[in-house]
C-alpha positions in Angstrom: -172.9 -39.7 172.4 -170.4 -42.5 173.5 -167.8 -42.3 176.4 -164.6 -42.8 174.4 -162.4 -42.7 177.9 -163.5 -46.1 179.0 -162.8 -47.6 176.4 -159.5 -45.9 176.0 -158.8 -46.8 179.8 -160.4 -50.7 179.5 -157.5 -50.7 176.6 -154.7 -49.8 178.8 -155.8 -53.3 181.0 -156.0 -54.8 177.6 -152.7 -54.0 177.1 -151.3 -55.6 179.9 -153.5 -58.7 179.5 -151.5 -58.6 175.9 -148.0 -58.4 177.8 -148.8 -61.5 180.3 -150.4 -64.2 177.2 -147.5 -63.3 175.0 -145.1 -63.6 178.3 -147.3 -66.9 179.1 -148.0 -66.0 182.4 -151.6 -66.7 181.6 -153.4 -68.8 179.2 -155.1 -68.0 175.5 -158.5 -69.2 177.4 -157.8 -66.9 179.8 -156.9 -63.8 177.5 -159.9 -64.3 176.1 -162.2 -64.5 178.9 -161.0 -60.9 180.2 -160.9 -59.5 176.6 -164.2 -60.5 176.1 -165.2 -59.2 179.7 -163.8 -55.4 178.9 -165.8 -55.2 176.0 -169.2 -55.7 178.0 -167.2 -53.6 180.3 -167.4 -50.3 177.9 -171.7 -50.5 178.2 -171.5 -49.5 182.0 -170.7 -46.6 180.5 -171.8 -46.6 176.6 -168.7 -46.6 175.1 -167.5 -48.5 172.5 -166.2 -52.3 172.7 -163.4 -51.9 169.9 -161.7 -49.3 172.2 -161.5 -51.4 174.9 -159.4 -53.8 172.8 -157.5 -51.6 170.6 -154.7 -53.5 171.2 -155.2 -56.5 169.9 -157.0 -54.9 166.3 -153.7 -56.9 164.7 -154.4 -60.3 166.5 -156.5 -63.0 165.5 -159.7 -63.3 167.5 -159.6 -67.2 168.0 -155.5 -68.3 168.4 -155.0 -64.7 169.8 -151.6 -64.6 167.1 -150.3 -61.5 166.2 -149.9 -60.9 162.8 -147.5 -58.7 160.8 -147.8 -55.5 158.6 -149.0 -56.5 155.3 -150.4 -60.5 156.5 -154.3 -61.1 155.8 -156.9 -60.7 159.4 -160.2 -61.4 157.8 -162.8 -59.0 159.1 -166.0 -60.0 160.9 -168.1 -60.9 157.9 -169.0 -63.8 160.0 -170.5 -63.3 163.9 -167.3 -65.5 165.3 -167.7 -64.4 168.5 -171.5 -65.5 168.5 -170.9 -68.8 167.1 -167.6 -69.4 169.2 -167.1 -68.6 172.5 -163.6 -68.9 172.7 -163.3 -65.7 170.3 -161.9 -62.5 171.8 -162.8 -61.0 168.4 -164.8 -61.1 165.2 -161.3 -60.8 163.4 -159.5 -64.4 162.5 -156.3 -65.1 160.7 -155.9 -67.1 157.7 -155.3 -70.4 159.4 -158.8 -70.2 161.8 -161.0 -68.6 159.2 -160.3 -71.9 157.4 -160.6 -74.3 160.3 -163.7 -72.6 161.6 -165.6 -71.8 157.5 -163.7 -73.0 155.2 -162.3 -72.2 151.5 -166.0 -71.2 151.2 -166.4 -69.2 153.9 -162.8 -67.1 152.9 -164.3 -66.4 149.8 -167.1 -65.0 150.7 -165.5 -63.1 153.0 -163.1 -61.6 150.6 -165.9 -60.9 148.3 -167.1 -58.6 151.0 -163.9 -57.2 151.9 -161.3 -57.6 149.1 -157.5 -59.2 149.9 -156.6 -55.8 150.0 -158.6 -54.1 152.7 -157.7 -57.2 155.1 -154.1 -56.7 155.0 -152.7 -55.3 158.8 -151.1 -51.8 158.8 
């Protein structure tokens, strides 16, 4: 059984953490260091890591951008934040799924996934 208030609450600092990088009042490396942190955060109490980042579900994982309804966040077919630790997420927009795998990477990926079930609500 997981502890979905943690989460939920880990979100709401999330949320602010949004507010100051898109503000620039702090940096993307910085962002990403505390998004990264709240997700650990969540196992003091086993909830789950998405929760605690809600917020940024419609951002890139790597250039933190926010992307807009109907624009393509590939899905974490690849273990991004494994392989690069300046990933807040798994998730990466068209621009760093290519810089970081490639054409052949991105079609993999949407062989997985499909354009379709990539696009942000």
């Amino acid at each position: 059984m997981s502890c979905h208030d943690i989460g939920h609450g880990l979100n709401s600092v999330a949320e602010l953490i949004c507010e100051m990088f898109d503000a620039g009042e702090i940096s993307k490396e910085t962002a990403v260091k505390i998004f990264r942190r709240l997700q650990r955060g969540v196992h003091w109490c086993d909830g789950n890591e998405y929760e605690a980042i809600e917020c940024i579900s419609d951002r890139c994982g790597i250039c933190l951008e926010k992307l807009k309804k109907g624009e393509i966040l590939y899905p974490p077919y690849f273990q991004v934040k494994k392989e690069h630790p300046e990933a807040a997420t798994d998730y990466l927009c068209e621009e760093c799924m290519l810089k970081l795998y490639g054409e052949e990477g991105k079609a993999k990926m949407l062989k997985v996934y499909s354009e379709e079930r990539c696009k942000v609500e």
